[in-house]
N, C-alpha and C positions, 0 to 999 in steps of 0.2 A: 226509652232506648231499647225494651227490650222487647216491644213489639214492632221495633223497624229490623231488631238481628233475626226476629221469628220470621219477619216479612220477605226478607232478603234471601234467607237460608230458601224456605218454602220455595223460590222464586229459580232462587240457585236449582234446590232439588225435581220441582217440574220439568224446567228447561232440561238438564239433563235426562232424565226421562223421556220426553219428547224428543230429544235427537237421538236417542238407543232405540223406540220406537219407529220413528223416522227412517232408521238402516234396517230395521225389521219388516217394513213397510215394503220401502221398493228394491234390498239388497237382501236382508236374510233368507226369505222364501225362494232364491236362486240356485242353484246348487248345481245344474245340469252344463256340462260344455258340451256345445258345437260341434260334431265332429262332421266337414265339409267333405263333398265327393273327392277331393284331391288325397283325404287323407288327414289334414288338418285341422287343430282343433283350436276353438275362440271361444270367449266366455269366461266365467259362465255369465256375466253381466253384458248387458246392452247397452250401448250410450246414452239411449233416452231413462230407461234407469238411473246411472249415475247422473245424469242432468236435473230429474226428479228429485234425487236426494239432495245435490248442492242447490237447487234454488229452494227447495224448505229449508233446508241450512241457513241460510242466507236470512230468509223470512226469519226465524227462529232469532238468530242473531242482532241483525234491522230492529226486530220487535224489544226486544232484551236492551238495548244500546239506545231506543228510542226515550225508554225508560228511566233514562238515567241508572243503567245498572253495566257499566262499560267491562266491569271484571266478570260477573256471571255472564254477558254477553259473550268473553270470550273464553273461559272456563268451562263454562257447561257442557254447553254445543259440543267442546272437543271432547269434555273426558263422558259426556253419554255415547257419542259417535266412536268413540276409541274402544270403548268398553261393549259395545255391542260389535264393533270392526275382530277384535281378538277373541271375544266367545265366540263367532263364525271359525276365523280362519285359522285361529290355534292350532288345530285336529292336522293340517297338512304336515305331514311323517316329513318334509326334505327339511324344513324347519325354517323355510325363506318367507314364510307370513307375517318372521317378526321385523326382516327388510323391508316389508311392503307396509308391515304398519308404520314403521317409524317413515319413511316417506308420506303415510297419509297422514299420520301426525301433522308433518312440517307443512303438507299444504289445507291442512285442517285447522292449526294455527295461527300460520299465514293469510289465508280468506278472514276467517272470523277477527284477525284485529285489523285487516283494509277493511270489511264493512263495518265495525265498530265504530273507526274513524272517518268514515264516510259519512255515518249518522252524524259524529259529532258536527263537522265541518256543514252539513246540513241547517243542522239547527241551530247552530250559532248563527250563521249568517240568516237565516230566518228571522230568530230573534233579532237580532242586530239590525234587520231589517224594520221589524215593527217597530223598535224602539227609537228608531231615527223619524 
C-alpha cells in the first residue's frame, strides 16, 4: 500500500508541476500590453497563447484520467495552474487578479472534471466494448 500512496503522491506532485510549468511556458514569459495606434491597450496575452496552455491542460488532464487517477486528474492541473496563475498576477496594485483568478479557478475546474469525465465515459464504453 505504500508504494501505490508513493506512486499516486509522485504522480499528483509531477502533474502539478507540469501545469505551473505549462503557464510559464506559453503565459508567464508575457508581460508586455499592446498599446494600438487608436490608443488602446490589449494583452498582454494572445489567443493562440491561451489556446497553447488549455490544450496542454487538457493533454495533462486526458493523460492523468487515462490513468485511472480521476482526482490527481483534476487536482493537480488546477492547483499548479493556480499557483503559478497568482505568482504572475498577484503584483497588480488595483488588486482585481484575485477576481480574475477565482474566475480562472472555476473555468480551470470546470474543463479539468468535463475532460476527466470524458475519459471515463471513453473508456468505459471501450471496454464495455471489448468485453462484449
Amino acid at each position: 500500500m505504500t508504494k501505490r500512496i508513493a506512486a499516486e503522491t509522485a504522480a499528483f506532485l509531477l502533474l502539478a508541476v507540469a501545469a505551473a510549468a505549462n503557464w510559464a511556458a506559453w503565459l508567464g514569459w508575457d508581460q508586455h500590453r499592446d498599446v494600438h495606434p487608436d490608443g488602446h491597450e490589449t494583452g498582454p496575452y494572445q489567443p493562440w497563447q491561451v489556446a497553447g496552455l488549455i490544450l496542454v491542460l487538457v493533454a495533462l488532464t486526458a493523460a492523468a484520467a487515462a490513468y485511472r487517477h480521476p482526482v490527481t486528474a483534476v487536482a493537480a492541473p488546477v492547483l499548479g495552474t493556480m499557483t503559478a496563475l497568482c505568482a504572475d498576477w498577484s503584483d497588480d496594485s488595483t488588486g482585481l487578479w484575485a477576481v480574475g483568478a477565482l474566475m480562472a479557478f472555476a473555468g480551470l475546474f470546470t474543463g479539468a472534471v468535463v475532460a476527466t469525465a470524458v475519459v471515463r465515459v471513453v473508456r468505459d464504453r471501450r471496454s464495455g466494448a471489448a468485453a462484449a
